[in-house]
Every structure is written in structure tokens, then in C-alpha cells.
TITI-297359 format. One record per residue (C-alpha): residue in one letter; x, y, z; residue number from 1. Coordinates in steps of 0.2 Angstrom, whole numbers. Layout:
N
A  X  Y  Z  NUM
...
REM end
This chain:
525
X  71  341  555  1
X  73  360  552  2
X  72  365  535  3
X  81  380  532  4
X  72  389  517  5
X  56  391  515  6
X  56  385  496  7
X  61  369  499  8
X  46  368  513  9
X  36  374  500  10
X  39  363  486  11
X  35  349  500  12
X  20  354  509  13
X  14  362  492  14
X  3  345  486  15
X  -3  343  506  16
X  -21  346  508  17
X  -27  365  514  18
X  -30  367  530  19
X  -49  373  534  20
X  -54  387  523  21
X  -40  391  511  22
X  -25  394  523  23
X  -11  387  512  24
X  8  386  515  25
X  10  391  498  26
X  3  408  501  27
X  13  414  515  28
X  30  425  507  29
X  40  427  521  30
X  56  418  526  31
X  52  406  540  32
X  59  393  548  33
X  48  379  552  34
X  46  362  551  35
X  34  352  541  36
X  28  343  556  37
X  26  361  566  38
X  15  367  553  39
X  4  353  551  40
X  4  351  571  41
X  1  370  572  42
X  -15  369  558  43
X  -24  355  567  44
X  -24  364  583  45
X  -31  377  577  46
X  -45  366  567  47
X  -52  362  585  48
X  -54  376  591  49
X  -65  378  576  50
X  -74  364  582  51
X  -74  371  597  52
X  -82  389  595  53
X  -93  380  585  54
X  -102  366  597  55
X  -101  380  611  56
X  -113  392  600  57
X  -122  377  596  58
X  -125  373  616  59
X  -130  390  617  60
X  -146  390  603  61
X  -149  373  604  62
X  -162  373  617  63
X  -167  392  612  64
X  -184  388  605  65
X  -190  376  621  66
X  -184  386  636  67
X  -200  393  639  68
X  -210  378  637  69
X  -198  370  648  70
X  -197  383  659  71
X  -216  383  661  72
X  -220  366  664  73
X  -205  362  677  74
X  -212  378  688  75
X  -227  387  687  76
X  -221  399  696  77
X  -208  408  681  78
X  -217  423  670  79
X  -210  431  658  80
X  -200  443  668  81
X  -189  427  676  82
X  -189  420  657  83
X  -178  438  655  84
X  -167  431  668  85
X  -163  415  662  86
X  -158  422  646  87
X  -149  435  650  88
X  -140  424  664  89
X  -130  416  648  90
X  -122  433  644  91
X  -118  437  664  92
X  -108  421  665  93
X  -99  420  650  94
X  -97  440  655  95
X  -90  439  672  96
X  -78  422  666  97
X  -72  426  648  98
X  -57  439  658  99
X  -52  425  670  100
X  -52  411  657  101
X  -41  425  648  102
X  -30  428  663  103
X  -28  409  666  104
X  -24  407  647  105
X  -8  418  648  106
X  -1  411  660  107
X  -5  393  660  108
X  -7  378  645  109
X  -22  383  635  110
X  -27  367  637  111
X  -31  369  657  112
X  -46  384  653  113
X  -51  376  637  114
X  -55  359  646  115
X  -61  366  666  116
X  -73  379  654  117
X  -81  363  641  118
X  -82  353  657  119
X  -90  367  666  120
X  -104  369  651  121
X  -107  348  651  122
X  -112  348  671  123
X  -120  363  665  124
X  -130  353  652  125
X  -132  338  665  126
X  -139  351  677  127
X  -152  358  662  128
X  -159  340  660  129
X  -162  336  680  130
X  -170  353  684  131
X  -188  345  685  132
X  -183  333  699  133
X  -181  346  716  134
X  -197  346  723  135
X  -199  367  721  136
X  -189  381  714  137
X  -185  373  699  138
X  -184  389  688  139
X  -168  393  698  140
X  -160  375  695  141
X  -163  382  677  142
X  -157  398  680  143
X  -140  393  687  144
X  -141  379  674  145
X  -139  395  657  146
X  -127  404  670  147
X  -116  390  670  148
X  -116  389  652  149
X  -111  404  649  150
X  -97  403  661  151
X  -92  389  651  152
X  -93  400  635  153
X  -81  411  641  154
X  -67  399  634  155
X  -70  409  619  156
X  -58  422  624  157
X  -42  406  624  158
X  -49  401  609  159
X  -47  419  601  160
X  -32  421  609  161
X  -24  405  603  162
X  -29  409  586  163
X  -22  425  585  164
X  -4  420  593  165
X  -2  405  582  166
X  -6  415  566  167
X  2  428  556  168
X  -4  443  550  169
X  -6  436  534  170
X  -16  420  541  171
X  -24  429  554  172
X  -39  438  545  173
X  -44  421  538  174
X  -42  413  555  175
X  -54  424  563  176
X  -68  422  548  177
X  -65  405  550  178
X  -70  406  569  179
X  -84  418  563  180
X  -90  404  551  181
X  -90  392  563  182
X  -100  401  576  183
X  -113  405  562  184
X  -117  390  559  185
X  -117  383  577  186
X  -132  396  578  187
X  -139  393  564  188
X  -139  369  566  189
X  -143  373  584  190
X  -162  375  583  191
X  -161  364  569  192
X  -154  350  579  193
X  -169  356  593  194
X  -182  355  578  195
X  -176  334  573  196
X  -180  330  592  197
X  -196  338  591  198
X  -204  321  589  199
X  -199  312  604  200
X  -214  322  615  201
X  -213  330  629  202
X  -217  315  639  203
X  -204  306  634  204
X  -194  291  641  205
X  -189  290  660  206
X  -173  280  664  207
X  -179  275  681  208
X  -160  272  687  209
X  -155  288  684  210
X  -171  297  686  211
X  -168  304  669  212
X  -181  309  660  213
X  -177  309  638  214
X  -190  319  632  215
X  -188  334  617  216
X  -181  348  630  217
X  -169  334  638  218
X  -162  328  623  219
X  -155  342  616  220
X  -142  347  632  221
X  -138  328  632  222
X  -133  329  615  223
X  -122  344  617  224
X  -114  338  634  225
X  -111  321  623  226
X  -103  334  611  227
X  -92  342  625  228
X  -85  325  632  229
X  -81  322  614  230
X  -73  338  612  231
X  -63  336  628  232
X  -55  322  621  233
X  -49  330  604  234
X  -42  343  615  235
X  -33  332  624  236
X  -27  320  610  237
X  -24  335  595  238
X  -20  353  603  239
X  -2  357  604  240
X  4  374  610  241
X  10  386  596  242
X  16  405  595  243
X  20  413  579  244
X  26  431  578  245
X  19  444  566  246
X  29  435  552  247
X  25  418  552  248
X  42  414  563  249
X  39  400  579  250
X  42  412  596  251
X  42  404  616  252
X  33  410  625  253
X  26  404  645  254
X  13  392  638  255
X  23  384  625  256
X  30  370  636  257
X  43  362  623  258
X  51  378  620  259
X  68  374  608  260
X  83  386  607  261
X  80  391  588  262
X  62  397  593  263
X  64  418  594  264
X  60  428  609  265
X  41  438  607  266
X  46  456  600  267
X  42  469  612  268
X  35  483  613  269
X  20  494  619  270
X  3  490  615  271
X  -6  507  610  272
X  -20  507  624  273
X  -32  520  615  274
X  -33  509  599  275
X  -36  494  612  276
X  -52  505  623  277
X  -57  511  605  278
X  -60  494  595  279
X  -70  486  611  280
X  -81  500  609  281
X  -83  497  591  282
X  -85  477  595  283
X  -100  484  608  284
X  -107  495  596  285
X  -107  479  583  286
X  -114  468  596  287
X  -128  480  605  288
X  -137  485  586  289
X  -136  468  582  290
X  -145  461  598  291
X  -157  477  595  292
X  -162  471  580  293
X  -164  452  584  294
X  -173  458  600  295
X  -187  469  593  296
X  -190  460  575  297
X  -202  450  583  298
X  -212  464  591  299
X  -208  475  575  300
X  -217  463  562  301
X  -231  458  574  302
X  -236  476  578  303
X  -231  483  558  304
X  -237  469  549  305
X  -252  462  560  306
X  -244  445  560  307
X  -250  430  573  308
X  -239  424  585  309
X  -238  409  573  310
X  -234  417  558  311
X  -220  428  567  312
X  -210  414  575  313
X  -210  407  556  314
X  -206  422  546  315
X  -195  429  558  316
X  -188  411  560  317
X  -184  410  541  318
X  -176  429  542  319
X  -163  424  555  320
X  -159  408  548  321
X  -157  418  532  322
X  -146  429  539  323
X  -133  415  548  324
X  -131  408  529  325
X  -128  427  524  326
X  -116  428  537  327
X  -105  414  531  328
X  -106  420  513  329
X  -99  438  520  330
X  -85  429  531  331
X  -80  422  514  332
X  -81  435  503  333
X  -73  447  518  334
X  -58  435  518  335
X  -53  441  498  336
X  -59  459  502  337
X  -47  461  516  338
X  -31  457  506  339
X  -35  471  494  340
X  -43  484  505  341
X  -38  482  522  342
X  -48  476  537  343
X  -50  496  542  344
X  -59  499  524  345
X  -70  487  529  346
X  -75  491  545  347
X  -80  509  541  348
X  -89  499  525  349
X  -99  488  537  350
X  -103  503  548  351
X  -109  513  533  352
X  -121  500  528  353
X  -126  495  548  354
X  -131  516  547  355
X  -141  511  532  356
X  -150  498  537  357
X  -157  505  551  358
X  -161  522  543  359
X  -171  514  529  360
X  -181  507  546  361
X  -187  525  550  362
X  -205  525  547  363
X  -211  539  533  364
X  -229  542  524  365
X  -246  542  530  366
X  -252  525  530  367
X  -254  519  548  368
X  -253  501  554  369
X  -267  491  561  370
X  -273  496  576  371
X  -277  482  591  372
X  -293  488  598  373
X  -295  474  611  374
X  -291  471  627  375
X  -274  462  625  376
X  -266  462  642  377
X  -266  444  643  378
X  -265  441  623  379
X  -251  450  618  380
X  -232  453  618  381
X  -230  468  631  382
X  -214  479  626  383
X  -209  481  645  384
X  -196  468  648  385
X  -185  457  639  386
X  -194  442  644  387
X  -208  449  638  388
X  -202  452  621  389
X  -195  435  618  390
X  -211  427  625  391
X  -217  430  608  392
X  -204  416  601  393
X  -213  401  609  394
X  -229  405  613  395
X  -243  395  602  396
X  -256  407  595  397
X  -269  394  597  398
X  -264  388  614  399
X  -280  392  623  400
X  -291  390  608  401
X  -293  405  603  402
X  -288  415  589  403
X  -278  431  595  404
X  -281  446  589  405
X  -267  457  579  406
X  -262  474  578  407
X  -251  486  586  408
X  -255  487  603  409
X  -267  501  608  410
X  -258  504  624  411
X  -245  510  615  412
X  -249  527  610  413
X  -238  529  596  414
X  -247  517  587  415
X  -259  530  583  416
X  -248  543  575  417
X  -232  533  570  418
X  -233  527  550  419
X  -231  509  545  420
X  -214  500  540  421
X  -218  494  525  422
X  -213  476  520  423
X  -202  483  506  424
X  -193  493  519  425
X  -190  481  531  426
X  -183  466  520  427
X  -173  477  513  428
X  -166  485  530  429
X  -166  466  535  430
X  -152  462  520  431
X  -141  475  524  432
X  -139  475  543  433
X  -137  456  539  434
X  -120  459  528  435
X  -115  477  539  436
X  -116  466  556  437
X  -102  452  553  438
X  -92  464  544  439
X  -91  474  559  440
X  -88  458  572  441
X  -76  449  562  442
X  -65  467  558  443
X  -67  473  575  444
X  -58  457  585  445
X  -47  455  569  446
X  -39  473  569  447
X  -39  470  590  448
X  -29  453  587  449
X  -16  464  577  450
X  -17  479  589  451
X  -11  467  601  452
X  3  460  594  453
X  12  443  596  454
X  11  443  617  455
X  0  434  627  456
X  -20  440  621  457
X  -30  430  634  458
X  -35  445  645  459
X  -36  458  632  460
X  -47  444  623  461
X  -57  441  639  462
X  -62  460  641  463
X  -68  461  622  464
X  -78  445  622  465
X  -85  453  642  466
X  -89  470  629  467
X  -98  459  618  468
X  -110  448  631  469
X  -113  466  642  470
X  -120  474  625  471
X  -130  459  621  472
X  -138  460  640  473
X  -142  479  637  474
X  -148  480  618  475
X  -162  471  623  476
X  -166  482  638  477
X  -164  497  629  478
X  -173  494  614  479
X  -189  485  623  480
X  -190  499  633  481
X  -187  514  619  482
X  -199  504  610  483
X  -213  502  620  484
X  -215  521  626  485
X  -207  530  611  486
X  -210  518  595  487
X  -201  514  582  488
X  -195  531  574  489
X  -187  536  592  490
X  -178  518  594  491
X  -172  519  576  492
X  -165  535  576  493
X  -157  533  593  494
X  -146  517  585  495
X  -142  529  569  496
X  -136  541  581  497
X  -125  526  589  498
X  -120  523  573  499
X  -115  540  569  500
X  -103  543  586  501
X  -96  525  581  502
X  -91  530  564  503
X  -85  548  572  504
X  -75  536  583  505
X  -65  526  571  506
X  -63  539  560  507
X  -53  549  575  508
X  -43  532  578  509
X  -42  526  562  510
X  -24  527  559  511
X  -19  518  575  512
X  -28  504  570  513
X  -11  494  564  514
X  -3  480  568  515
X  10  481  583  516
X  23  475  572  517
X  19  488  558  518
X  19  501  572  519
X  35  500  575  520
X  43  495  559  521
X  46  480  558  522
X  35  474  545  523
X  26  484  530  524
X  8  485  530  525
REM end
């Protein structure tokens, strides 16, 4: 039935439960027309692509801490320049799919992507677990098996895109945390969820049928391909296609496939391309200083702090888990600022304290760190190559029985004359670029969703999510490589500079950074 005012839809959806997170008919103050059933239909399609974001980020970390160990004992072959492959292989795929899983979404049920893409992640799973049965070259089974994934993970553009087509402005900003939340904690539960099958061994079971071999690195991918089949399903059984304009009002579009006559046509009207180039460089920028910083932390603490491999994986380990539970508490507390500053306030906010953070970083005084006098090339965790760098999250400091010794790293010269971080400085740095970063991602694809209007998103989402996974291959290149020859004053001061241009840039396109329908008047910001 069509209820004709809003207040009487009010009055009885008013005692229903809240949707996830706080999004409640009663708050929304425009005149709409929708029925109870379309809002309650509209809410739990949105609720699994929740679910969605967040078992695709949980695929992604789950198995983060036992790739290498895999790695190394399917092929003997792989070093630590392939182990740079595989990882970044994730970020190429989701890269080069996350436009064409857009592109498909425009034009097609979101449905169709949102299920080829999770099925494309489960073989991609099944794959991960069988890669020790070929006789040879085993490490490129695994390296097709991460690219495959992140194809898979390129449904994240449809599921952006539905979000911000099936909200209002007034929902949207909450959508998108929620989305942010979720994807937090899928990174933060994944390696936790690696950690609980720890005690299986990595010998294992074999089912002798299948050849399949249920050890702690197989277990993991079986669980999320489980997960994907499950999620398939609720996909299937729960997600209905939904377009709201600006205001809250039901719209037809082309994936809408039960259009009725009382739903509006979608407003047009140009989308303002420089505001739309603008914020995916700002999504880049947010993404590239974060994946600097998660990149080099390990090298950082080891070289500053002389910590054991041991004691870097754990520390470090406790400051990223730290920052995911930040993360959430920002996404929160973001969703109440917004309504009372604006989501352009707080992006030049979060950029601000990004800056910060990493000029607190800058190394001042004259204390110097440790020096590591001995011969390390075979001991140590080179600054060359991303592989190289991220070697340091797995290997055992006592796996050949010996104890390793610590320091910065002789061969790199600036060792000598660079000043320590000291702990104070770097925790503190730590705290800030942990509340500045998910301000910055959650404000950048927020404003974007609103620059964009109420048309079709998918490819316009594809591009920025293909802006983020091309600044998290790069920001691990670029800082290993700054790192290693030029030290930490020169990386640091480098992303400040970043930093600074970025700022520059959204202060020049700042007041383009409105909603479509604000633009052109028919709404009030």
C-alpha cells in the first residue's frame, strides 16, 4: 500500500527496530512517498552488502600472516622478491576489475557482478588450498590464486555504488561509515580467525578423496570460500534493487526491474568532472600514506628501536590491531560530526592531523640509534623491495637457532647520522595518523557518492576503488625504496610535502565539493 505522508509512515515504522547503526525513519524530514515494506526491503539489502564488504576484507587478511610460510614450503623456489608479487598481485586484480564490475553494475541487476565477483573469490579460495598438489611452479598457482581474489574484491565498487543510490544525502554519510566499519573489522577478525586455526599444524589432515590437505594455511581460505557460498545465498534470497534520489524519494532507473509508475525519473544534470578527478586524488593520497605507513612500521621500529623480529611482529601486531578498533570508534564519532560540520570540514580536519602525524615522525636531537655492526645479509630485513620489507611479518627470529642481531642496518648509511625516533614520538605519531586516515577514506568516497548524484555510480566507483588499489601497490614501493637509500628524515618529509599539495588541492576545490542536487538548487545543503 502507498502511504501518502510521511507522518503517518512515521508514526508506524517509528517502534520498528533500527536498521544497522542508527539509520532510523524517524530521522529522515523530507516528504517521501514510500511504503513501509520498500523501506524495510530497501534497509536489508543494504545490511548485506555490509556483510558483504566485510567477509571480502576478511578473505583478504585472513591468510596475511601465513602466506610466506605457505609460500615457502609449497616451492622452494619463491624469495622474497616473488613474496612482493603475490601481495601486491591482490591490489592488480581488484585494480584492473573494480571499473568493469562498475560498468557491468550500471547497466545490469547488481546482483549479476555481486555474485560472478564472490564466486570468482571462492575458486579463488579453492585454488589457495590445492596449490601444493602441481608437481612444480607452485608459487604461481599462488600467485594467480591472490590475483584472483582481488578480482573478486573488485565488487566493492557495486557495493558502494548500491549504497550510495539507495540512500539519501541524509542517510548517506552513515551508510558509508557503516561500510568503513565493517571493512575494519573484516581486517582486524581476519588474522584473528588465522591465529584460532593455528593449532591444527601444518601437517594437518589429508582427505585422500579430494586430495585435500586441512592444515592451518588451508583452513583459513576454506573457511572464507564457506563464507562466500553462504554469502551468495543471502544475495540471492535478500537483495532487492533500490534507487532513491537526493531526498529520500524512490526513482527507476535501468537496474530496477520492477520499476512502478509513481517511482520518479533520476534528476539530471551534469556531474562536475574536476570535483570528480579532484577527490580520487584525495582517495590516493588517503590510501598511498596509509599503506606507507603500514609498510615501513615494521622496518621503522626494528631499525629505531632495535627490536627482534619477534618482538616487531608483536608490537607492531598490537599497534594495527589497535588502530582497526580506533578506526571504528572514528567512523562512529565521524557519523555525529558530519551532521554539524560537514563532511568537507572534516576532510581538511583529517588531512591536518594526517600532516601531523607524520611530521612528529621527523627525527630531531643527537641521540643516534643502535648501530648493527654484523654481517646481516642473510639476517636482516633488506629495504629494497616490498617483499623484502614484509618478510619481516613472518619470519621467526629463532628459526635457524640463532639469535639475530639488532640494530639499524650498517649498510644503510644514514644510520650513522640520522637521529633516533624516539618511542614517545612514534606512538604518539601512531595515534594520530590512526584517527586522520579513516577520516580521510570515509570523507573522500562520501563527498564522491554526493558529487555524483543519484545516476548510475558503478563506474565512477570502479575508478576510485582502482585509485585506491594503484596507491596501495606504489606506497610500498615508494617508501621501501626512499627508505632504504635516504632514511627516515627524507621519506617522512616527502609524505608531508604530499600532504601539503593535497591539502593545497582541496582547498582550490573545495567549494565544488557539494552535492549534485545542491549544485543545482534543488536541495539546501
Amino acid at each position: 500500500r502507498l502511504v501518502g505522508t510521511v507522518t503517518m509512515a512515521g508514526l508506524r515504522i517509528e517502534g520498528e527496530q533500527e536498521p544497522l547503526l542508527g539509520d532510523t525513519p524517524g530521522s529522515r524530514e523530507w516528504d517521501i512517498l514510500e511504503t513501509e515494506e520498500h523501506y524495510k526491503s530497501r534497509w536489508r539489502s543494504i545490511r548485506i552488502l555490509y556483510l558483504t564488504m566485510f567477509l571480502s576484507s576478511v578473505g583478504f587478511s585472513i591468510v596475511m600472516l601465513s602466506i610466506w610460510p605457505y609460500l615457502q614450503k609449497i616451492d622452494q623456489t619463491a624469495d622474497t622478491r616473488f613474496l612482493g608479487w603475490v601481495i601486491a598481485s591482490y591490489s592488480l586484480g581488484q585494480m584492473v576489475a573494480s571499473p568493469i564490475f562498475g560498468l557491468w553494475s550500471n547497466y545490469r541487476p547488481r546482483k549479476e557482478p555481486l555474485i560472478v565477483s564472490i564466486f570468482i573469490s571462492v575458486a579463488a579460495n579453492c585454488l589457495y588450498a590445492y596449490v601444493h598438489i602441481p608437481a612444480s611452479h607452485n608459487k604461481y598457482y599462488m600467485l594467480v590464486a591472490r590475483g584472483l581474489l582481488g578480482i573478486g574484491a573488485g565488487n566493492v565498487a557495486v557495493v558502494r555504488s548500491y549504497t550510495a543510490g539507495a540512500t539519501s544525502l541524509q542517510e548517506r554519510t552513515s551508510s558509508m561509515a557503516n561500510i568503513s566499519m565493517c571493512q575494519a573489522l573484516g581486517f582486524i577478525l581476519g588474522p584473528v580467525f588465522q591465529t584460532c586455526f593455528a593449532f591444527i599444524g601444518e601437517k594437518g589432515v589429508t582427505w585422500d578423496v579430494i586430495k585435500l590437505r586441512i592444515n592451518m594455511y588451508t583452513t583459513p581460505v576454506l573457511l572464507s570460500a564457506f563464507l562466500g557460498i553462504l554469502n551468495i545465498i543471502l544475495i540471492l534470497a535478500i537483495l532487492r534493487e533500490h534507487r532513491v534520489d537526493d531526498s529520500g524519494r524512490q526513482c527507476k532507473n535501468i537496474n530496477f526491474e520492477e520499476a512502478s509508475s509513481d517511482e520518479m525519473q533520476v534528476p539530471q544534470g551534469n556531474i562536475d568532472q574536476v570535483a570528480v578527478v579532484a577527490i580520487n586524488v584525495l582517495f590516493f593520497v588517503a590510501l598511498f600514506i596509509f599503506a606507507v605507513f603500514e609498510t615501513i612500521i615494521a622496518p621503522l621500529t626494528m631499525d629505531m628501536y632495535a627490536w627482534t623480529q619477534e618482538q616487531a611482529v608483536l608490537y607492531n601486531g598490537i599497534i594495527l590491531a589497535a588502530l582497526g578498533v580506533e578506526a571504528v570508534v572514528i567512523f562512529v564519532g565521524v557519523k555525529l560530526l558530519s551532521k554539524k560540520i560537514g563532511e568537507r570540514a572534516i576532510l581538511l580536519g583529517g588531512l591536518i592531523i594526517v600532516w601531523v602525524g607524520f611530521f612528529i615522525l621527523l627525527p630531531w636531537g643527537n641521540q643516534f640509534p643502535r648501530i648493527q655492526w654484523e654481517d646481516l645479509h642473510n639476517n636482516s630485513i633488506p629495504n629494497t623491495t616490498f617483499g623484502e620489507i614484509i618478510i619481516g611479518l613472518w619470519k621467526s627470529p629463532m628459526e635457524d637457532g640463532n639469535e639475530r642481531p639488532t640494530g639499524c642496518w650498517i649498510e644503510q648509511a644514514w644510520c650513522l647520522y640520522t637521529p633516533v625516533i624516539h618511542l614517545a614520538q612514534f606512538l604518539t605519531s601512531v595515534v594520530l595518523i590512526g584517527v586522520g586516515y579513516p577520516v580521510c577514506n570515509l570523507m573522500s568516497y562520501t563527498l564522491y557518492s554526493k558529487v555524483l548524484g543519484p545516476k548510475p555510480q558503478g563506474v565512477y566507483m570502479g575508478w576510485l576503488t582502482a585509485s585506491g588499489s594503484g596507491a596501495r601497490i606504489l606506497g610500498p614501493v615508494f617508501i621501501s625504496q626512499v627508505y632504504a637509500h635516504w632514511g627516515p628524515r627524507w621519506a617522512f618529509s616527502l609524505v608531508c610535502g604530499i600532504v601539503v599539495l593535497t591539502i593545497t588541492l582541496l582547498g582550490v576545490v573545495y567549494r565544488r565539493l557539494i552535492a549534485l542536487s545542491v549544485r543545482y538548487g534543488r536541495i539546501q545543503e
